[in-house]
C-alpha positions in Angstrom: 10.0 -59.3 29.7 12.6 -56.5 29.6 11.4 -55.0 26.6 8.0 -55.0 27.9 9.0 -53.0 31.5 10.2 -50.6 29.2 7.5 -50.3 26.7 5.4 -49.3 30.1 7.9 -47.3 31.5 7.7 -45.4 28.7 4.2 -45.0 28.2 4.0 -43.9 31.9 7.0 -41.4 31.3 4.7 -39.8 28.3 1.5 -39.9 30.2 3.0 -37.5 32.8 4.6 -35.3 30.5 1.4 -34.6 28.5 -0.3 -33.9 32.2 2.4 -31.5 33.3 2.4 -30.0 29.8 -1.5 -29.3 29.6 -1.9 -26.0 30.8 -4.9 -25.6 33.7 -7.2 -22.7 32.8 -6.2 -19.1 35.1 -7.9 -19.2 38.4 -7.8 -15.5 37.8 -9.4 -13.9 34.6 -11.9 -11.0 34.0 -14.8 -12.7 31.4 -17.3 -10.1 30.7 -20.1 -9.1 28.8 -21.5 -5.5 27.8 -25.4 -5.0 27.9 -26.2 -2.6 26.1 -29.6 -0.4 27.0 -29.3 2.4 24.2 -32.0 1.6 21.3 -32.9 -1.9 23.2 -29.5 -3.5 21.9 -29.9 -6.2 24.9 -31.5 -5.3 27.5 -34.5 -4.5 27.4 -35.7 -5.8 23.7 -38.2 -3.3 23.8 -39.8 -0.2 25.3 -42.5 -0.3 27.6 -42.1 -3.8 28.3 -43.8 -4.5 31.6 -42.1 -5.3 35.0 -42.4 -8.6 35.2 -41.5 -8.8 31.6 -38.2 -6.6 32.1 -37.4 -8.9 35.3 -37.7 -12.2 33.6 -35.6 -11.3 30.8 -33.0 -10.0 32.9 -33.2 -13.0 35.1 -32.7 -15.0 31.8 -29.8 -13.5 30.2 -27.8 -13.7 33.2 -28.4 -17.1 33.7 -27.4 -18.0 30.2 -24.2 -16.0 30.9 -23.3 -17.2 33.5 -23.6 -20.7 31.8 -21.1 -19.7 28.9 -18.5 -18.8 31.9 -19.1 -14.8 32.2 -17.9 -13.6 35.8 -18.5 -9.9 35.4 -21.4 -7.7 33.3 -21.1 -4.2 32.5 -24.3 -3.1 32.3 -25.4 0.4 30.7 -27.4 2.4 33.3 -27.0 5.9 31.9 -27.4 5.5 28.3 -28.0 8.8 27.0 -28.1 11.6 30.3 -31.1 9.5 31.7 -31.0 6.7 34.4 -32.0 3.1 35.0 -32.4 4.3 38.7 -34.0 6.6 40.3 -32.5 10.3 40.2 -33.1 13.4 41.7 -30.4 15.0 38.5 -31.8 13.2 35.3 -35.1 11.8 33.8 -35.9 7.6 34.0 -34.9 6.3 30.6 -37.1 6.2 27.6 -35.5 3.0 26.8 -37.0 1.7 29.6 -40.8 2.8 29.4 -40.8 4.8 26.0 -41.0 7.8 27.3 -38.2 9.8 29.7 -39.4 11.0 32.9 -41.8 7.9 32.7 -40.7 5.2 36.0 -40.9 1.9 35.4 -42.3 1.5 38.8 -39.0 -0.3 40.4 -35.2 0.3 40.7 -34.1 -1.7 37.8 -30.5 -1.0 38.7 -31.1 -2.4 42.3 -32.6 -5.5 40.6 -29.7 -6.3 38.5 -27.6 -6.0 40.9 -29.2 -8.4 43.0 -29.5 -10.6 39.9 -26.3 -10.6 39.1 -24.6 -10.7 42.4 -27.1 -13.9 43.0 -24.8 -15.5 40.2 -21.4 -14.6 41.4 -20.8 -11.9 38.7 -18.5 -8.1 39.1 -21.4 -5.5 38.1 -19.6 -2.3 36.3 -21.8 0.4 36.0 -21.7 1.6 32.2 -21.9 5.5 31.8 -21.9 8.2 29.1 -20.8 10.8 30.3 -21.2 13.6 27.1 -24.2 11.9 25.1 -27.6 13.3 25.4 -29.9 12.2 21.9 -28.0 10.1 19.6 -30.4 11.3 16.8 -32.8 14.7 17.8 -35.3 13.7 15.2 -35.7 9.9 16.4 -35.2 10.1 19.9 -37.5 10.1 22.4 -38.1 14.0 23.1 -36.5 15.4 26.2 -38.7 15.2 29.5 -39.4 18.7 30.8 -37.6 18.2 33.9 -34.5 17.8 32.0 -31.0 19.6 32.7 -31.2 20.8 29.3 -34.4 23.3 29.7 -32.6 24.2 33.2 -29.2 24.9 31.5 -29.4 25.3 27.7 -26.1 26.5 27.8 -24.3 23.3 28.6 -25.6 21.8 25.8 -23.9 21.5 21.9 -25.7 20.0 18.8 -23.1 18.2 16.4 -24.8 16.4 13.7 -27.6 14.9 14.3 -26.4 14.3 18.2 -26.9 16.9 20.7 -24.0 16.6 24.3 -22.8 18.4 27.3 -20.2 20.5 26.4 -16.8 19.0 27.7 -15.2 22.2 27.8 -17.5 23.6 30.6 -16.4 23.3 34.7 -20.0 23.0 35.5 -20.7 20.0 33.7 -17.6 18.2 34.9 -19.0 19.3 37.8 -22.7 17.6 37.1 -21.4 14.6 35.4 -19.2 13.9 38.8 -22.1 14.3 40.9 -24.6 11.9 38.9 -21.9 9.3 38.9 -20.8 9.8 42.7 -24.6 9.6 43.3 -24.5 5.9 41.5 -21.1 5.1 43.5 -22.6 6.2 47.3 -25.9 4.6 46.9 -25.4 1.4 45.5 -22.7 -1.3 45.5 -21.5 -1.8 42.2 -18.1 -3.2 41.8 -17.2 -0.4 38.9 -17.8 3.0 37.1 -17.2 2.2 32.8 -16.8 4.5 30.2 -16.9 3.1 26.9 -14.9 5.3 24.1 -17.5 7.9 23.2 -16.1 11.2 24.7 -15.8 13.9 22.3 -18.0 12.6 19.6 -16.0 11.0 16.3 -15.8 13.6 14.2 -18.0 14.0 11.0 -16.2 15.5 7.8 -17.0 19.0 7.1 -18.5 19.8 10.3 -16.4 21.6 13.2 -17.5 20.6 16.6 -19.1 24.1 17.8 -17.2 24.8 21.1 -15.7 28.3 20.1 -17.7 30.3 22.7 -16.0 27.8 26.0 -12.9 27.8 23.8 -12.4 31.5 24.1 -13.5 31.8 27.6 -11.4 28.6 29.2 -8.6 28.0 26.2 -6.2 30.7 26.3 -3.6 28.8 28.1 -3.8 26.3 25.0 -1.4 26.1 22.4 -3.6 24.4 20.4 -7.8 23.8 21.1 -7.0 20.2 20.4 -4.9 20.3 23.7 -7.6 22.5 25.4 -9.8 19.4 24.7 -8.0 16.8 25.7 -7.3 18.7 29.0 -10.9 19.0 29.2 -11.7 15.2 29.3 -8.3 14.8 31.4 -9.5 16.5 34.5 -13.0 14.7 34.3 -10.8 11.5 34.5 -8.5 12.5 37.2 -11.6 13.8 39.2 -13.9 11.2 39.3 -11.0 8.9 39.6 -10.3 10.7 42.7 -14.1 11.2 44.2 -14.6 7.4 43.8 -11.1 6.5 45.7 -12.2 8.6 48.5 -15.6 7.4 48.6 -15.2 3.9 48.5 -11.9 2.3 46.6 -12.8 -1.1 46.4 -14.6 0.6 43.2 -13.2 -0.2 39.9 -12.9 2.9 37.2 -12.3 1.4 33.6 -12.4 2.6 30.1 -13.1 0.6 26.5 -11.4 2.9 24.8 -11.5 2.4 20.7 -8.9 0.2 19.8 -6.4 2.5 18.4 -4.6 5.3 20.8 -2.6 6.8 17.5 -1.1 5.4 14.4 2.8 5.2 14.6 3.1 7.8 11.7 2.0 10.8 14.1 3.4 9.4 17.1 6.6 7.0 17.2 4.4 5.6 20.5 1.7 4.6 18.6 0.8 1.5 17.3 1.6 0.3 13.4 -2.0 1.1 12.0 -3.6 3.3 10.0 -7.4 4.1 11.9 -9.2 6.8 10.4 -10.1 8.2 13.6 -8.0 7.8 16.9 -8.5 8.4 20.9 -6.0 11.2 21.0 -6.2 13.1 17.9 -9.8 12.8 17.3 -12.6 12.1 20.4 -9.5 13.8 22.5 -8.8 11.1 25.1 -5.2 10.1 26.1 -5.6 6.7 27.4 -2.2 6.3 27.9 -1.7 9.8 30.2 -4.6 8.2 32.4 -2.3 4.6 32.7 0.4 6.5 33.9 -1.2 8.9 36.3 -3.3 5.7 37.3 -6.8 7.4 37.4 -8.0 4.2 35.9 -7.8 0.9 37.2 -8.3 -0.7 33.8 -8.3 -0.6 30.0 -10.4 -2.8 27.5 -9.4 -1.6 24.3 -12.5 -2.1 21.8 -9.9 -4.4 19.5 -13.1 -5.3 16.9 -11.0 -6.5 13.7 -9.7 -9.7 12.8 -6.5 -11.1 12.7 -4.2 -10.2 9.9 -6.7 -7.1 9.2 -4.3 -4.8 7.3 -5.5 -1.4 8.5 -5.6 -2.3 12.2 -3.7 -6.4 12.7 -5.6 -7.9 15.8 -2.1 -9.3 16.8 -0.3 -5.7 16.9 -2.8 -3.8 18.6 -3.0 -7.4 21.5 1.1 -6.7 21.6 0.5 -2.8 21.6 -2.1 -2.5 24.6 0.3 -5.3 26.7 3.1 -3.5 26.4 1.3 -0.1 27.3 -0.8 -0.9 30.8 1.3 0.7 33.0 0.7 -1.8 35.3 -3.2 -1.5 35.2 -5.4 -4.7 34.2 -6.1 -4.7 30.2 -8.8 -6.4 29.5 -9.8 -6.7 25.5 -12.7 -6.1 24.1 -13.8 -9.0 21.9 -16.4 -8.7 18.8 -18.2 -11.4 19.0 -21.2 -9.4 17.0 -18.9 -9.4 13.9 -19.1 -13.2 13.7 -20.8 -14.7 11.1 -22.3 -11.7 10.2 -23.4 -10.7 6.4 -21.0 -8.2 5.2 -18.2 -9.0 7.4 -14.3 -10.1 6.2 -14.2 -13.4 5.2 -11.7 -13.9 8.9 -15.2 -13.4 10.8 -17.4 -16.5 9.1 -13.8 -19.1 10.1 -15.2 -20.6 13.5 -11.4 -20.4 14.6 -11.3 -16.7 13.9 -12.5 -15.8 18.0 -10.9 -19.1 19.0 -7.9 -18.2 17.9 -8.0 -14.5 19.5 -8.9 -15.7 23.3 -5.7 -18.4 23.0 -3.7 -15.5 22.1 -4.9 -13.3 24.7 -4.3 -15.9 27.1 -0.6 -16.3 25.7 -0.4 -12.6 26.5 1.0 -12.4 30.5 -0.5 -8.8 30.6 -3.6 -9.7 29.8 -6.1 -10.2 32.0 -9.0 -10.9 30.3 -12.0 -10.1 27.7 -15.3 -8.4 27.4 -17.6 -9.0 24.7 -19.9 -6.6 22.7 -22.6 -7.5 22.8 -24.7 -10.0 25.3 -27.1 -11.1 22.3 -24.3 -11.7 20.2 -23.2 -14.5 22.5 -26.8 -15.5 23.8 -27.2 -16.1 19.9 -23.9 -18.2 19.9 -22.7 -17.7 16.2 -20.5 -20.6 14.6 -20.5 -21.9 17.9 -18.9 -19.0 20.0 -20.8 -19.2 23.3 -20.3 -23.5 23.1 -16.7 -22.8 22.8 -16.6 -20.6 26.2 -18.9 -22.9 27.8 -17.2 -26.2 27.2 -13.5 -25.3 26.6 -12.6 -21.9 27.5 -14.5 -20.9 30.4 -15.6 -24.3 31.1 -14.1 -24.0 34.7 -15.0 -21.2 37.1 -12.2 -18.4 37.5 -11.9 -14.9 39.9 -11.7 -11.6 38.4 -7.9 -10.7 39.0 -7.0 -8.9 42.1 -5.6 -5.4 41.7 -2.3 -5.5 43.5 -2.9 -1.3 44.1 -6.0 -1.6 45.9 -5.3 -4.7 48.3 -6.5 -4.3 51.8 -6.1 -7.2 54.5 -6.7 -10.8 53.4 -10.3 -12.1 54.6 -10.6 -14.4 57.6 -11.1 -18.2 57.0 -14.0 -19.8 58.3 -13.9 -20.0 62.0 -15.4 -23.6 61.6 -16.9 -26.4 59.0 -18.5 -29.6 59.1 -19.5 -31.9 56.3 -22.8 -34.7 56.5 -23.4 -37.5 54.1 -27.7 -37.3 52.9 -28.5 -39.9 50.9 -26.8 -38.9 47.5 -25.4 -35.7 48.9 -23.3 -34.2 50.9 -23.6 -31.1 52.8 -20.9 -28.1 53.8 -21.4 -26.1 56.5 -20.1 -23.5 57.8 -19.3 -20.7 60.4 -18.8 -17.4 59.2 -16.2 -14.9 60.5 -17.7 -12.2 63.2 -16.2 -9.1 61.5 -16.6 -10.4 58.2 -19.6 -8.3 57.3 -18.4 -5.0 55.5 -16.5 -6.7 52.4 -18.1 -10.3 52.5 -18.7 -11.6 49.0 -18.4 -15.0 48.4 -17.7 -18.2 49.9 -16.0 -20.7 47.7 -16.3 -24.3 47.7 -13.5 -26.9 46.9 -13.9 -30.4 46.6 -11.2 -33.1 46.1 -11.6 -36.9 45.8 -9.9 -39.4 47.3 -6.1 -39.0 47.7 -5.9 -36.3 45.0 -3.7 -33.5 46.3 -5.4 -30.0 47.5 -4.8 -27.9 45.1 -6.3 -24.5 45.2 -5.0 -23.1 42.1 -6.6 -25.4 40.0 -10.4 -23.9 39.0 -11.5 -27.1 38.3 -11.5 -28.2 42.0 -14.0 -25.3 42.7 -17.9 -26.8 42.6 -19.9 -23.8 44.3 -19.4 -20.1 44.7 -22.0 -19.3 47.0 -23.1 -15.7 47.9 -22.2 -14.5 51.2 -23.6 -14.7 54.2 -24.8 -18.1 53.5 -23.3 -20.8 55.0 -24.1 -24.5 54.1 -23.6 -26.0 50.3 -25.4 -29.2 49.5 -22.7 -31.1 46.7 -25.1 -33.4 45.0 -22.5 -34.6 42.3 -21.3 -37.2 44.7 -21.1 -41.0 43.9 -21.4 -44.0 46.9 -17.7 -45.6 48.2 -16.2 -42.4 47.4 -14.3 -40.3 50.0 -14.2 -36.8 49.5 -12.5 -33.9 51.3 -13.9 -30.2 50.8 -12.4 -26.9 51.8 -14.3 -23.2 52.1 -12.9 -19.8 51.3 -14.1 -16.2 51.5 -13.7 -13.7 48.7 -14.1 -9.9 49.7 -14.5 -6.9 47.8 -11.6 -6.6 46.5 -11.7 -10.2 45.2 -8.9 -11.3 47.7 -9.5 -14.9 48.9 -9.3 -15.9 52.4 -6.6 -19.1 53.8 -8.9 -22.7 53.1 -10.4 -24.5 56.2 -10.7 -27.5 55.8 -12.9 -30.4 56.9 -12.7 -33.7 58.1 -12.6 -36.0 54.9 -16.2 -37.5 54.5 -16.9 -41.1 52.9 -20.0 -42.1 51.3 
């Protein structure tokens, strides 16, 4: 009998340590997606699609993302020095109609945000700030009402590209006022750059700034310097126009992965890039961490583990150890997966498995993005499945950032909770002076005597969008008691006390 107290003793012993030992997904973790407008990567397929058509499709892909897990999009609404808005400063897209200057006949950008704030997700507003053609003799041609036939002189050709010239005050100038314009008239949660600022350099051909270099460079050692100053102060100004305007606004940067390789800088990080931020598109990530002009980093880290020229693992280490105290978020490449051409690394389904449980390992790191949304709508080797079900298969916050807190929301003043058939419903009263930086309401549910924990994602079952105030919980079985508990989630994605209701039995 002895032996057989033990035997379950034992077994009971084990159970709990593998419980305590399985770790609960993060509450708090940024999982986004880029959408990509330039050339109809993503959004939308084609040009001149029609309203409806661009709606539905919209509609679509952020339902499917939010499936897979994805709490925050980062959306490209100025593509190439045209808008997915309307504008007084630049042209409507041609990616959107097929010809710039050409409306659409809505406010796509107000519609996505609608869309996505329906399901719960952080919109970032995705800007270039430099680009104006990508390729002069495919693009779209330049509507007439463009900048460029205003101010020729603002504008460089490099290649086959045409810009702003960085080294100009009046286009810093510009290029705060069309994003300021985007930051005061509607209410995105974030202003992205990705990493094209000066333009990667093509061999042979000198970037033709010699005329702004003379006139604004003397002061420069070197024009390199003179350059990276240039893209500095755009940094540290719009950092500082959208903290006075409204700070609950997030400024980030996907830089490419690689600040410098360790053999020019003992900082840098043990690779060997062919191009870098700092020596060649002039863009010290690291000066902007420590001056805190950005809020956060998601270093484009698009190779695979073991990758000899640039290791996935020492560029994850690298970025952690150089934040600065700012969120780093990495950017994931889940369009090299499966792919013709690609590494052997990219066609193992463990290959981005593998990458997300390291970044998870990784205490200063917050999160991932991933390039690009059809690349997970597509799911290759089983990618999106893998967020759905195991990785993101809980719902989780973005992470507060500790340097913009404001006062905690109120809880709810009061809740009740009714029993309908096979269903119960959660109402609530929201707070008076709520209204400014309302967001969300969450939803927790427990069963039985299981213990309130609020920690634990997998006790959320709604986050609805504020100011409603009821939630109908249809995943409810007879004889059950249940008790449920409502939250508020502001702007800064700060979560109110619970309140909680009477427990409820079916």
């Amino acid at each position: 009998m002895r032996k057989y107290l033990y035997f379950f003793l034992g077994l009971i012993l084990l159970t709990t340590a593998c419980k305590t030992t399985v770790p609960l997904q993060p509450k708090r973790e940024l999982r986004g997606v880029w959408i990509a407008s330039v050339a109809n990567i993503d959004w939308p397929l084609q040009r001149g699609m029609s309203q409806a058509g661009q709606k539905a499709a919209f509609r679509k892909l952020i339902a499917k993302h939010h499936q897979q897990g994805i709490n925050a999009v980062f959306v490209q609404i100025r593509p190439t020095a045209d808008a997915f808005y309307p504008s007084a400063l630049e042209p409507w897209s041609s990616w959107l109609t097929g010809s710039q200057g050409k409306s659409p006949e809505y406010d796509p950008l107000q519609f996505m945000l609608e869309v996505a704030h329906d399901y719960g997700m952080e919109f970032h507003a995705w800007l270039n700030p430099y680009r104006i053609m990508q390729n002069i003799e495919r693009d779209a041609p330049l509507d007439s009402t463009h900048l460029y036939y205003v101010h020729p002189d603002w504008f460089l050709t490099y290649g086959k590209g045409m810009y702003f010239n960085p080294g100009l005050p009046e286009v810093r100038d510009f290029l705060e006022t069309v994003m300021m314009d985007v930051v005061r008239r509607y209410p995105i949660d974030g202003i992205h750059f990705d990493d094209y600022f000066y333009p990667y350099k093509i061999a042979g051909e000198a970037f033709p700034d010699d005329s702004a270099y003379a006139i604004y460079g003397a002061r420069f050692a070197e024009r390199d310097d003179w350059r990276r100053n240039n893209v500095d102060v755009l940094i540290e100004q719009l950092s500082k126009a959208i903290q006075d305007e409204k700070p609950h606004v997030k400024f980030g940067i996907s830089p490419f992965g690689v600040w410098r390789n360790k053999d020019k800088d003992p900082e840098g990080s043990e690779t060997r890039a062919g191009q870098t931020n700092y020596d060649d598109l002039y863009a010290d990530i690291l000066l902007w961490l420590k001056r805190g002009w950005i809020d956060y980093v998601t270093p484009q880290l698009y190779w695979h583990i073991g990758f000899d020229l640039a290791d996935y693992t020492t560029l994850l280490q690298w970025w952690s150890e150089h934040a600065y105290g700012k969120h780093v978020y990495i950017g994931q490449a889940p369009y090299r997966i499966g792919q013709e051409g690609q590494d052997s690394a990219w066609h193992m389904p463990s290959q981005m498995p593998e990458q997300l449980r390291m970044n998870r390992k990784n205490h200063y790191i917050q999160g991932s993005v991933f390039f690009s949304s059809k690349s997970l709508t597509s799911n290759p080797l089983g990618i999106a499945d893998s967020l759905r079900h195991d990785f993101y298969r809980y719902p989780a916050l973005p992470p507060e950032m500790p340097w913009k807190i404001k006062n905690a929301p109120l809880s709810a003043d009061k809740i009740q909770v009714a029993a309908h058939q096979n269903a119960v419903e959660i109402k609530w009263e929201n707070p008076g002076n709520f209204d400014e930086n309302a967001r969300y309401v969450l939803v927790y549910r427990f069963e039985g005597r299981q213990e309130a924990d609020y920690d634990n994602p997998a006790n959320i079952i709604a986050k609805v969008r504020y100011p409603i105030d009821f939630y109908v919980d249809k995943n409810v079985r007879k004889r059950k008691r249940y008790r449920y508990a409502v939250t508020f989630v502001d702007q800064y994605q700060q979560e109110s006390a619970p309140k909680v209701a009477e427990p409820i039995k079916l």
